[in-house]
N, C-alpha and C positions, 0 to 999 in steps of 0.2 A: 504494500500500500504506500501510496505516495502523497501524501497529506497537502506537501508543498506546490503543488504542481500548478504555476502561474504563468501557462501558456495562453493565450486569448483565447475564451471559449466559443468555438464552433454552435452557435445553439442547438439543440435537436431540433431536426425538422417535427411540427406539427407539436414543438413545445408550449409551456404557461406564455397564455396571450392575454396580453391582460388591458383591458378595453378602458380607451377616454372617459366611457361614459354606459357603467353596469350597473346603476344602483337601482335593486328592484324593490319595490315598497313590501315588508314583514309581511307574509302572511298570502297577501293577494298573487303574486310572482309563484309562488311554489303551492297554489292550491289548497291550502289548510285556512282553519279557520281563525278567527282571532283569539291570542291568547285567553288561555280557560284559568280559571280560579275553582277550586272546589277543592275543602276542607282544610288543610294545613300547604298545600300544595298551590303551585304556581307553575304552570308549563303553556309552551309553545310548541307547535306541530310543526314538525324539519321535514315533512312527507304526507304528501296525499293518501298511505296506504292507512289503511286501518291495520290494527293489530291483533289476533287472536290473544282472551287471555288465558294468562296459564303459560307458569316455568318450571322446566324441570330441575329441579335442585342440585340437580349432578352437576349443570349445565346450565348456571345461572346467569352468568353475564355473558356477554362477545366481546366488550372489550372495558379497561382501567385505564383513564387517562389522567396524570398528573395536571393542576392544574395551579401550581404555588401558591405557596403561604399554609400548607397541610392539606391544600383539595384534592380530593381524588373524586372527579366523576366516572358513575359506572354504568354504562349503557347495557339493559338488559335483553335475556332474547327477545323480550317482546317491542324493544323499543324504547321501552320508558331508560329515559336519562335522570341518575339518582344521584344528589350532592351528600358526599361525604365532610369532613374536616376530622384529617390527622392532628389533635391538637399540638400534641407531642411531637410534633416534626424536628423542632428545632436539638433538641435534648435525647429523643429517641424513648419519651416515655410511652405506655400506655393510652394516653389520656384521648379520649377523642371527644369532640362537640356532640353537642346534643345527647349526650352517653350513647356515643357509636350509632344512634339511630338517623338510618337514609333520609333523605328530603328528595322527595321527587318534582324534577324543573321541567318535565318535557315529556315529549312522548313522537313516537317516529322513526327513530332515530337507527334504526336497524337496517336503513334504507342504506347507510352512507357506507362508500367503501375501508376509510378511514375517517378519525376526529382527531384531531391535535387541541394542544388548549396552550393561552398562556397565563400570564400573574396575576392579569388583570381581570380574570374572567370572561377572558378574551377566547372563544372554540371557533377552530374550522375545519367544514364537514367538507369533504370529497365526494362529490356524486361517483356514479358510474362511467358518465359520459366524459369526467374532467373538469368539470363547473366546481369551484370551489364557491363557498359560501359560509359569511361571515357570522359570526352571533357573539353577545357579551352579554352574562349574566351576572347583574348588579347585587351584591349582596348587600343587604341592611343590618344584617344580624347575623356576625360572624358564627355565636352560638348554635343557632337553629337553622342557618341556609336562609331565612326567608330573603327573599328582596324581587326582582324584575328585569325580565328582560330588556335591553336597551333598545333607544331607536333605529332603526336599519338592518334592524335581527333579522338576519334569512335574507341578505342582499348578496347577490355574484358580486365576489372581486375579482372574481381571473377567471380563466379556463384552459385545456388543454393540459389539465397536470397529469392526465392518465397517461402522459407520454415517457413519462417516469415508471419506473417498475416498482419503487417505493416511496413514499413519503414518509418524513417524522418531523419533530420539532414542534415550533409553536411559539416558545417564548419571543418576547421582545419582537414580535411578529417574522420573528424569521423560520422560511419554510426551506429544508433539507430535500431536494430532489436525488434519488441515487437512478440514470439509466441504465436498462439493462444491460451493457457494457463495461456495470460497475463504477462510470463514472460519476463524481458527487457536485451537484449545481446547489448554487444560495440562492434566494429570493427571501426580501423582508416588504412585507407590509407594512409601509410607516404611519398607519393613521390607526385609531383607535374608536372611529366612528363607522363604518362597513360601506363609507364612501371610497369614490376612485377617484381617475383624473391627473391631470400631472404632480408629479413627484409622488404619489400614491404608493407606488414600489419603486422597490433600490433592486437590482439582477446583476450580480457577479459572474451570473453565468458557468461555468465548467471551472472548481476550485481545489479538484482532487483525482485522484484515479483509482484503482483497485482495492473501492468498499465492496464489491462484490465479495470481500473474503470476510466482511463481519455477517454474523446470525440474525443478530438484533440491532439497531440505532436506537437512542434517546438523546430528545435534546433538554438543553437544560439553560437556565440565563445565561447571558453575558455571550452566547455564539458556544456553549461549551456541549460536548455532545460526547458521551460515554460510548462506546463500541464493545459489542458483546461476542466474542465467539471462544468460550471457555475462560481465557482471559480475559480481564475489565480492563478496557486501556480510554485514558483520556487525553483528547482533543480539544482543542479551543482557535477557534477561528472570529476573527473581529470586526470584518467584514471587508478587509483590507489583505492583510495575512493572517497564517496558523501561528501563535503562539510559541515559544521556545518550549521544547520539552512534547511536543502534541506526537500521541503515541506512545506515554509512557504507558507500565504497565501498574494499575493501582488496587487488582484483585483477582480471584479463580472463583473458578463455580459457578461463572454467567453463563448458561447455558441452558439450552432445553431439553437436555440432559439430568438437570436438576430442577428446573425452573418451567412454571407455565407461562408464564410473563412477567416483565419488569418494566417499568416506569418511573417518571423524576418530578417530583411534586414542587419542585426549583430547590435553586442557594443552596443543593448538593443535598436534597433527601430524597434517596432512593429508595424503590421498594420493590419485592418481588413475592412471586407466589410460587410457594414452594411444592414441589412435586411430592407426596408422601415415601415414607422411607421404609413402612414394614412389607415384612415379608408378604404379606398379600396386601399389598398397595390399596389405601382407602379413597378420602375425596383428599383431593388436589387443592385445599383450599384454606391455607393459612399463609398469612402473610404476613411478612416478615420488612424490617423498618432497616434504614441506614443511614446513616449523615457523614456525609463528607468534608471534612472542615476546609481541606485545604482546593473547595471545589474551583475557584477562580486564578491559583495558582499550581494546580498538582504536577504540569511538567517539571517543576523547578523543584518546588516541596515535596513531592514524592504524595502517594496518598496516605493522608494522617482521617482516623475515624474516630466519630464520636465514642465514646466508652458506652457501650453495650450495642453498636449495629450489628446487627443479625439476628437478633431479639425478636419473638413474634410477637406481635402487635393484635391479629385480630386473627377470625376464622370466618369463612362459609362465604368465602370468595372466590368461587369455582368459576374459569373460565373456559369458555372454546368458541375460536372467533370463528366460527362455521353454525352454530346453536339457530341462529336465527332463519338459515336457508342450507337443509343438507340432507344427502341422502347417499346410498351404495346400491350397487348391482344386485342383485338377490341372486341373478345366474350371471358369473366371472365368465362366463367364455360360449359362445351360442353357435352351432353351427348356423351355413347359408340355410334357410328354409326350416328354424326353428321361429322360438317364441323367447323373448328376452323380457326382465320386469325389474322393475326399481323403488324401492321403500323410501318415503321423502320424509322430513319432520322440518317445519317451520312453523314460524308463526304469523306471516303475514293471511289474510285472507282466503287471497288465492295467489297463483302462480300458473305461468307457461313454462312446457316442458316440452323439446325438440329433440331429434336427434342428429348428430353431426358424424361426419365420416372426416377423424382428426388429419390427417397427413395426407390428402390429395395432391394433385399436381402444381395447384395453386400454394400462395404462403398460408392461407386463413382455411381454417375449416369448413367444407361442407355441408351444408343441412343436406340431408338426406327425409326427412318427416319434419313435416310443417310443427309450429307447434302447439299444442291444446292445451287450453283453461283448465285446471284442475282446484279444487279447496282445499286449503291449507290446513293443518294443525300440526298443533305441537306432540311427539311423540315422546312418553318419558319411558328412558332407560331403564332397563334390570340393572337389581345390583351387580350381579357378573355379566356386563354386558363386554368390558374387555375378552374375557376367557370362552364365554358363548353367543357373543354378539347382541346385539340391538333388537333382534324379535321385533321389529317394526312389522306394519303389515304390508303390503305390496299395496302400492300407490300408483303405480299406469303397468300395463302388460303390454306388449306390444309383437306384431311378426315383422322377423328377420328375410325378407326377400331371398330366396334362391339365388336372385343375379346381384347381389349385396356384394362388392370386391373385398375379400377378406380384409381384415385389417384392426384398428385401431378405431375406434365407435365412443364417442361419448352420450349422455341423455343431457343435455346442457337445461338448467333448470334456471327459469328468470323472473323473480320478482319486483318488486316496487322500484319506482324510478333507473331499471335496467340490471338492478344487482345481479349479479351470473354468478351461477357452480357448475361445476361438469361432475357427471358420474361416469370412468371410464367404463370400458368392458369391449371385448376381445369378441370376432366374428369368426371362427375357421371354418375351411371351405371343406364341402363335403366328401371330395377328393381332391389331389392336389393339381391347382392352374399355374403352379408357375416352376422353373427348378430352383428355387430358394425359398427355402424356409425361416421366418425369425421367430427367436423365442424369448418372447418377454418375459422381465424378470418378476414376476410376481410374487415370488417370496422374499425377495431383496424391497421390494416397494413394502412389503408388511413389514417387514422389519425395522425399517425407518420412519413407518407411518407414528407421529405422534400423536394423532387424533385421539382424545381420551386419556393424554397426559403421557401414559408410559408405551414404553418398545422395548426392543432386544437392547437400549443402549441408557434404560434409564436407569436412574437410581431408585432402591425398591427391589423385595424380590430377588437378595442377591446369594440367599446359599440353595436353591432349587431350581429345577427348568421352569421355563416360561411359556406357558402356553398361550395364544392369543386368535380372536376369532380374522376369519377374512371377510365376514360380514361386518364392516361396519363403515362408515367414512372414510374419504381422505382429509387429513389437515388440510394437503398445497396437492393441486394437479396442475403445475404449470405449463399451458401450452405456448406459452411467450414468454423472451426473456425476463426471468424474476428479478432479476438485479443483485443475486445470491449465488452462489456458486452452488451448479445441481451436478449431482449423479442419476439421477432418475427421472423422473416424467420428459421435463424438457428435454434434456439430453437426448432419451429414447427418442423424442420426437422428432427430435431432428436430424436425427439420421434417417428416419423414415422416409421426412422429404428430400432431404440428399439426395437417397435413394429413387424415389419417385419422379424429383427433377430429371434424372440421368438415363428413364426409360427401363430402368432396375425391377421387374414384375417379382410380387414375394406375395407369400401366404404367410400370413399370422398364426402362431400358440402363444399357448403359455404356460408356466411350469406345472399345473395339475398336470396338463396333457400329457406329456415327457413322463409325469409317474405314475399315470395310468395304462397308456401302453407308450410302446416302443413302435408299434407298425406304420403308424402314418408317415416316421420318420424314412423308414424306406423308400419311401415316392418321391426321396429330394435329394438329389445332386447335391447341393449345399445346405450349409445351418449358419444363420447368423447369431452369436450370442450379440448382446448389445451392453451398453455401460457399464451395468454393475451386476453381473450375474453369481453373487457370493456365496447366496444359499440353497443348497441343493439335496431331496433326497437322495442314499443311495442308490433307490431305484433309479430314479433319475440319470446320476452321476453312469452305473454299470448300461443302459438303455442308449447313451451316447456313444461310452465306447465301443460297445457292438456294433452300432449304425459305422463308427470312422473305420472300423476293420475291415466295411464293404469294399470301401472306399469315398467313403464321402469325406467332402471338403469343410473346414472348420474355418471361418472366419470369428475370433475373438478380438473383439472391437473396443476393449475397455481395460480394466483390472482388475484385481483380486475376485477374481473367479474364481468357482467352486471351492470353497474356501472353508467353509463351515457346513456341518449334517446338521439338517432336522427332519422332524417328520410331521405328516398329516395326520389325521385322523382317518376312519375309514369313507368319510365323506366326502373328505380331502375340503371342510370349511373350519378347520381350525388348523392351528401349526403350531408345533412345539419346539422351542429353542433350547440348547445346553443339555449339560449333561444332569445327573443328577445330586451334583453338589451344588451345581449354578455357574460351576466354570464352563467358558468356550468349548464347544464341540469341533475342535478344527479337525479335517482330514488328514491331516501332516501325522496328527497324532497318532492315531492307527495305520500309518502306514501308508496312505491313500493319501500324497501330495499329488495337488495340482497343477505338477511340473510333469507329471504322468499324461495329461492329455495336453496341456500346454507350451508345455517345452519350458516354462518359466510359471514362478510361484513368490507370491505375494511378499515384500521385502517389508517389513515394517518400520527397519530401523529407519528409510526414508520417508516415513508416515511425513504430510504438511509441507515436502520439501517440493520446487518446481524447477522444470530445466527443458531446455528446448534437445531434442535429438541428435546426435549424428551419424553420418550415415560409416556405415564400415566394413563394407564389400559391397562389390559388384555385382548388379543381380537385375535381372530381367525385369523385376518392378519397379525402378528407377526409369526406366522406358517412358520418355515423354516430360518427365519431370526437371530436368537440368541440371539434376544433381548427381554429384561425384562421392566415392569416395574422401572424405574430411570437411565434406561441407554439414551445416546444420538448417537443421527447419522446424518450422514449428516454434517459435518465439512467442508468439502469446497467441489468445484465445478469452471467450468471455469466460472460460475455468482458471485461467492462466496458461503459461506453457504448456506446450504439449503430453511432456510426462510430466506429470504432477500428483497430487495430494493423495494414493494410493497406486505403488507402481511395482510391475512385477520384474523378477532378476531371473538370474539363472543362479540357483541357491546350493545343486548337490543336494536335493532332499531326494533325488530320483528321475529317472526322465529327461534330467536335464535337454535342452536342446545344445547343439555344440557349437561352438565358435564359429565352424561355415556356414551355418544354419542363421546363424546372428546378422542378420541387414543393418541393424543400428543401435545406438545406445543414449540412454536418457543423460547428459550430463549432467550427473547429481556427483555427490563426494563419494558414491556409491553405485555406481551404474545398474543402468535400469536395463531391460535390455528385445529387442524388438526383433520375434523371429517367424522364420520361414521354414516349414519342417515338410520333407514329402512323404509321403505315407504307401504303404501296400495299395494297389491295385487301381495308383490312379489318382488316391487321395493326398489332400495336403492339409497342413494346421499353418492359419495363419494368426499370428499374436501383436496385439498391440501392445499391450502389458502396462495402461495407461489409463487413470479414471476420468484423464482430461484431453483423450487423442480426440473423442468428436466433436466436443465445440470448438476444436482447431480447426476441423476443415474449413471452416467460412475465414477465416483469416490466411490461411497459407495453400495458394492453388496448389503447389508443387506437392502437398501432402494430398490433396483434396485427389490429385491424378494418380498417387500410390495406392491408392482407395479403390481406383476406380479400374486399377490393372489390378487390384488381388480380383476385386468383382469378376472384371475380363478373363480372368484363369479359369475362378469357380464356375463359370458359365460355359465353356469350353468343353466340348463333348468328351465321355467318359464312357469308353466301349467297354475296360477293364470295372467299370463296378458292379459288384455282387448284388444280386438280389436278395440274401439274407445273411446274418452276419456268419464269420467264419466260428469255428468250435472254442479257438485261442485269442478270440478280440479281448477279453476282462487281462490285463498282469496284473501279475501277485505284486503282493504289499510289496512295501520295502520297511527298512528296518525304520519305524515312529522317529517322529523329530522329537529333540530335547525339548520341554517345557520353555518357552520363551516368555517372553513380555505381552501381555493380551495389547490387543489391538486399541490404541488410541481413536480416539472418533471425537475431537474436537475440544474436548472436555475431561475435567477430571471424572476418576470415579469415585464409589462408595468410600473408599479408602482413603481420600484424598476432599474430605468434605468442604463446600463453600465458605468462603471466607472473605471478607471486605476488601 
């Protein structure tokens, strides 16, 4: 990350425009009525939708926003917007206004994609479309909340912020754009009334580079902005330059690994919501307090904390920013000329629900079915709905076309003022139309799914296996640049179209398929693994090697592949992870390294490290590309460098591939290493060994045409392949790797608890 980075910024096309003259009058502009009064309550309507009542307790708020001087507003799933005051902010006591009891100001408000606040009581709400819009809630009685909304509540001051992948901030009206390139844009709103007009906004335009590599943002007064990804490191930007010191490191444990969110109530009071820690993980819903003293100078003073942050402060502040509009597949994978159906819970009234065909030829997805009104409600959770899923009921059924091209399908679900969710799900063909096959990572996308707080990576849960259902939510299914650094959804996506721009015909699985049979794979010349294919049953794992021993071709387009065993259930709708003390189930361990089908196997000690390739023989995939022998490629990417932040070597655990075999290597302090391996009867393994080689291709043609010659090979007629596997395709073990360092994932672990 590069904090300093004071080159003139390029705007984004189709960035915050921010108009002479947007001031819409409260109320009449946005369709709601005029501010309501009734009983202890004062609210304004931020949304024309109505809102179902009724919260599920699991799943009480969508989002915590800090809003100085101890305010924390909490937007619920239904909308209503509830004023808190941490009184205790300052000291880190206990003490809250009103004895901890909520004030409700609002209601609607579930509509917005995000809210930011600042000190002044200052919120701005994000529509869907990129219309931001302004509001100040006047407080009269710091005690109780009571007080009023201000004149020009609910007035546009900009638009176009959806051109960002994230927003945060708020204070001292300064708004944090991160594009999905990772780059970091300023904007401050200088007026405190929800008028525009000249000098309205200050635009620094492009002030940083590679935030793509923090988890979380908050910002905080003075231009100070905390960055989360395992480490707390703070920044401070003035709106001129970064600060001396911006990027130190002032704590561990920020992460969603630990944490269900955090936020900055100003003048350095932090607060997070802690993940629960027993063995059978309860609610996700105590929150914990911080102060930072030295908030305004921590580059220089290092972070100094008030005596007792970490301390919990409250409970029964569960969040999940999806509560208000979400739903899952009920059937993960549909043949052409089935029937596919998806369980929804919201709150809004109603909602449209379409269906899209994600990865067409085009950049945007497809509708493929129009889409139909449906009525909302709120669904509430079992208690074990992590371990047996959601039990919702089935909310639209629909048929899957015959002439449906296999592939990547989402139900895209859209409520109030445009709000969007996608629910993915997988279409296979009922024989195969193409010779290539991909196989999504389905168990690796469970694994990291944190919808409902915990996964394979959180804390909780840690001397036993972990079982968890595949019916339920996605947290994130990005089909556009997040502005996060991804291994999965997007990533996969975009190799899809890669694929798809280039004339590339492929048929979709996914990993039930792989461990339910092995025969489909027969009908495919090739197998595409994609990004992050980590976790795999044995079935699974033995159903591959069989197929490469016909002679089919492996393209492995990512890293740390098959990496870890679990297993299904016999429904194959749950998955269990580890073993049964709660340690890692790697393959290494027993025998079964992934240098056996890969020629190369996941290198940890390089975990977080990034380096561009280079090349290191001479080899008929260079064809086209212009590259030699000692040249490099792959320099950056919206992951970073090409080998990066999980990358596989050639280790000696088995299999190795050999040194001729090796096309290139990752220039890390440890080489990473990128091979070419030909196989009996025709077949070849090709390895990237890389979690970040596919959002390279759009940055480095000469890689993008490496890609596009292994494609060229695996496509290549194969007279010598087998119609079934040979007797000897499974090898025997080899002898267990030593006990190593478990695999870092961003964050400490259990062992290594949060700390300020």
């Amino acid at each position: 990350m590069n904090p300093n980075e004071t080159a003139t910024p390029p705007e984004v096309d189709g960035g915050p425009t921010l108009s002479r003259r947007t001031v819409l009058q409260a109320g009449a502009a946005i369709g709601v009525a005029a501010p309501m009064i009734g009983g202890t309550t004062l609210g304004i309507g931020a949304s024309s939708a109505s809102a179902i009542d009724g919260i599920d307790p699991r799943q009480k708020f969508i989002r915590l926003i800090g809003g100085g001087n101890g305010v924390i507003y909490a937007i619920q799933a239904d909308g209503r917007l509830l004023w808190y005051r941490h009184a205790g902010w300052a000291t880190v006591s206990s003490s809250w206004a009103n004895s901890g009891i909520a004030r409700q100001i609002g209601t609607g408000w579930a509509s917005f994609v995000t809210v930011l606040a600042g000190s002044n009581g200052t919120l701005f709400g994000l529509r869907p479309n990129g219309d931001l819009i302004w509001y100040r809630y006047v407080v009269s009685d710091w005690n109780t909340g009571a007080g009023s909304w201000a004149a020009n509540s609910g007035s546009r001051i900009g638009y176009g912020f959806t051109s960002f992948s994230r927003l945060f901030g708020g204070y001292d009206g300064v708004i944090w754009g991160v594009a999905g390139n990772g780059d970091l844009h300023y904007f401050r709103y200088n007026r405190t009334d929800g008028t525009t007009g000249s000098g309205a906004w200050t635009s620094r335009g492009k002030v940083g580079n590679g935030w793509q590599a923090m988890s979380d943002l908050v910002g905080d007064s003075g231009g100070v902005i905390y960055a989360m990804a395992g480490t707390l490191k703070w920044y401070r930007y003035d709106g001129t330059k970064w600060a001396t010191g911006s990027g130190k490191a002032i704590g561990n444990g920020w992460a969603e690994t630990t944490q269900k969110t955090a936020i900055c109530a100003g003048s350095g009071a932090l607060y997070r919501v802690q993940l629960d820690k027993d063995e059978v993980p309860n609610l996700d819903d105590k929150l914990l307090a911080y102060r930072l003293t030295t908030w305004t100078n921590a580059g220089t003073q290092g972070g100094a904390w008030y005596a007792g942050s970490g301390k919990q402060i409250g409970s029964g502040f569960t969040v999940e920013a999806t509560a208000a509009l979400q739903g899952y597949a009920t059937t993960l994978d549909v043949r052409q000329g089935g029937t596919a159906s998806v369980a929804v819970s919201t709150s809004f009234a109603t909602y449209q629900a379409s269906v899209v065909r994600v990865a067409p030829a085009g950049a945007s997805p497809e509708t493929v079915r129009q889409p139909v009104t449906l009525n909302g409600g709120i669904r509430i959770l079992p208690s074990n709905y992590r371990t047996a899923g959601c039990n919702w009921p089935v909310s639209l059924t629909f048929d899957v076309p015959a002439d449906w091209p296999s592939g990547l399908y989402s139900v895209r679900l859209q409520a109030a003022e445009g709000l969007t969710r996608d629910i993915p799900f997988t279409v296979r063909p009922t024989q195969p139309t193409a010779p290539i096959a991909v196989l999504l990572p389905t168990l690796t996308y469970r694994s990291y799914n944190h919808w409902g707080g915990h996964n394979q990576y959180t804390v909780g849960n840690g001397s036993s296996r972990r079982t968890m259902s595949m019916l339920t939510p996605h947290a994130k299914v990005p089909f556009t640049p997040p502005g996060i650094r991804d291994h999965l959804w997007y990533s996969d996506v975009t190799l899809l179209r890669w694929m798809t721009q280039r004339g590339i015909s492929y048929d979709m699985y996914e990993d039930q398929d792989l461990h339910e049979s092995a025969d489909w794979l027969n009908g495919y010349q090739a197998l595409v693994l994609t990004t992050h294919p980590e976790y795999w049953t044995e079935t699974m794992r033995s159903n591959l090697i069989a197929w490469l021993g016909t002679g089919g071709r492996l393209l492995y387009l990512g890293g740390n592949g098959i990496y870890e065993r679990v297993t299904y259930d016999s429904a194959a709708k749950t998955v269990t992870f580890r073993r049964a003390d709660g340690a890692r189930d790697e393959y290494r361990r027993i025998g079964l390294p992934e240098s056996q089908i890969f020629g190369v196997a996941y290198d940890g000690n390089l975990w977080g490290s990034y380096a561009p390739f280079k090349v290191t023989r001479d080899h008929p995939l260079w064809a086209g590309t212009g590259l030699k022998v000692g040249d490099t490629f792959g320099s950056s990417g919206l992951n970073g460098p090409a080998s990066g932040w999980e990358v596989d070597a050639r280790l000696g655990l088995g299999g190795d591939a050999t040194a001729a075999q090796t096309i290139a290597e990752g220039q890390h302090s440890r080489k990473s290493h990128m091979v070419f391996m030909e196989r009996p009867n025709g077949g070849f393994v090709f390895s990237a060994g890389s979690l970040t080689f596919v959002l390279g291709l759009g940055s480095d043609s000469r890689m993008s045409q490496l890609l596009k010659n292994v494609f060229d090979r695996a496509l290549a007629p194969n007279a010598k392949q087998l119609e079934s596997p040979p007797a000897d395709a499974v090898p025997e073990t080899t002898t267990p790797a030593p006990t190593e360092k478990l695999k870092r994932e961003g964050a400490v672990t259990e062992e290594t608890p949060p700390a300020p």
